[in-house]
N, C-alpha and C positions, 0 to 999 in steps of 0.2 A: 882738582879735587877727586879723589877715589869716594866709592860708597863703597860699605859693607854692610850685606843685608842678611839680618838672620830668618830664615827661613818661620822659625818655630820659636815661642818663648821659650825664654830661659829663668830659672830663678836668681834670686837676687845674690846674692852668694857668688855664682856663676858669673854676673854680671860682675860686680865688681871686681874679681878675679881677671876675667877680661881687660876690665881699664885699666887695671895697675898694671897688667903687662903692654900692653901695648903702650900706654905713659911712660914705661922705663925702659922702654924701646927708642923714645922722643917723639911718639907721634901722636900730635893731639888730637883729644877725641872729643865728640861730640854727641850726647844720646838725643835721639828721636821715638818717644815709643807710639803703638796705635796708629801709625799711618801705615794705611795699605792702597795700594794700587791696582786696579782691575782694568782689564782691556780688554773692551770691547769688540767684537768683531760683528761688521757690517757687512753681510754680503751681496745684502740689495743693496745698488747705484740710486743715489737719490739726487735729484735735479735741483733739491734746496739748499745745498749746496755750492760754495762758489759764485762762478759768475752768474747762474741762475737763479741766485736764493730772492730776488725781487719781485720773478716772474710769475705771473698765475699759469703754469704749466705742469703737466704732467708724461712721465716717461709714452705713454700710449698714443696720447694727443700728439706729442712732437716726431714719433715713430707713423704715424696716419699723415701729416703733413708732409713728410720728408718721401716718402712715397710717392704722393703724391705731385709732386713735382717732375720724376719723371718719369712719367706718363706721356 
C-alpha cells in the first residue's frame, strides 16, 4: 500500500477532481479526512519504560547504586 498525504486542505471541487483522475488512472482510492499525526519527542530517558516499567526506581537512585558498587 502507498499513502498520499495532503499536507493542507483542499476544497471539495479540488477533491473530487483528484479522484476522478487518479480512478482513470486505475488506482483505487480511498479518502481519510481529520486524521493527523504528531510525534512526540522525548529526550529524557525514562526507566518506565521497558524492562523497567515494574520497578519502583528511578534514573538517580540506580546511578547512586551502580557507583556504588565499585567502590
Amino acid at each position: 500500500m502507498t499513502e498520499l498525504i495532503l499536507k493542507k486542505e483542499i476544497d471539495e471541487k479540488k477533491m473530487k477532481e483528484l479522484l476522478a483522475f487518479l480512478e482513470s488512472l486505475g488506482i483505487e482510492v480511498e479518502v481519510k479526512s481529520g486524521i493527523t499525526k504528531t510525534v512526540k519527542k522525548d529526550n529524557e530517558f525514562s526507566l518506565a519504560v521497558g524492562l523497567w516499567e515494574n520497578y519502583e526506581l528511578n534514573s538517580s537512585e540506580l546511578r547512586k547504586q551502580a557507583w556504588q558498587r565499585n567502590k
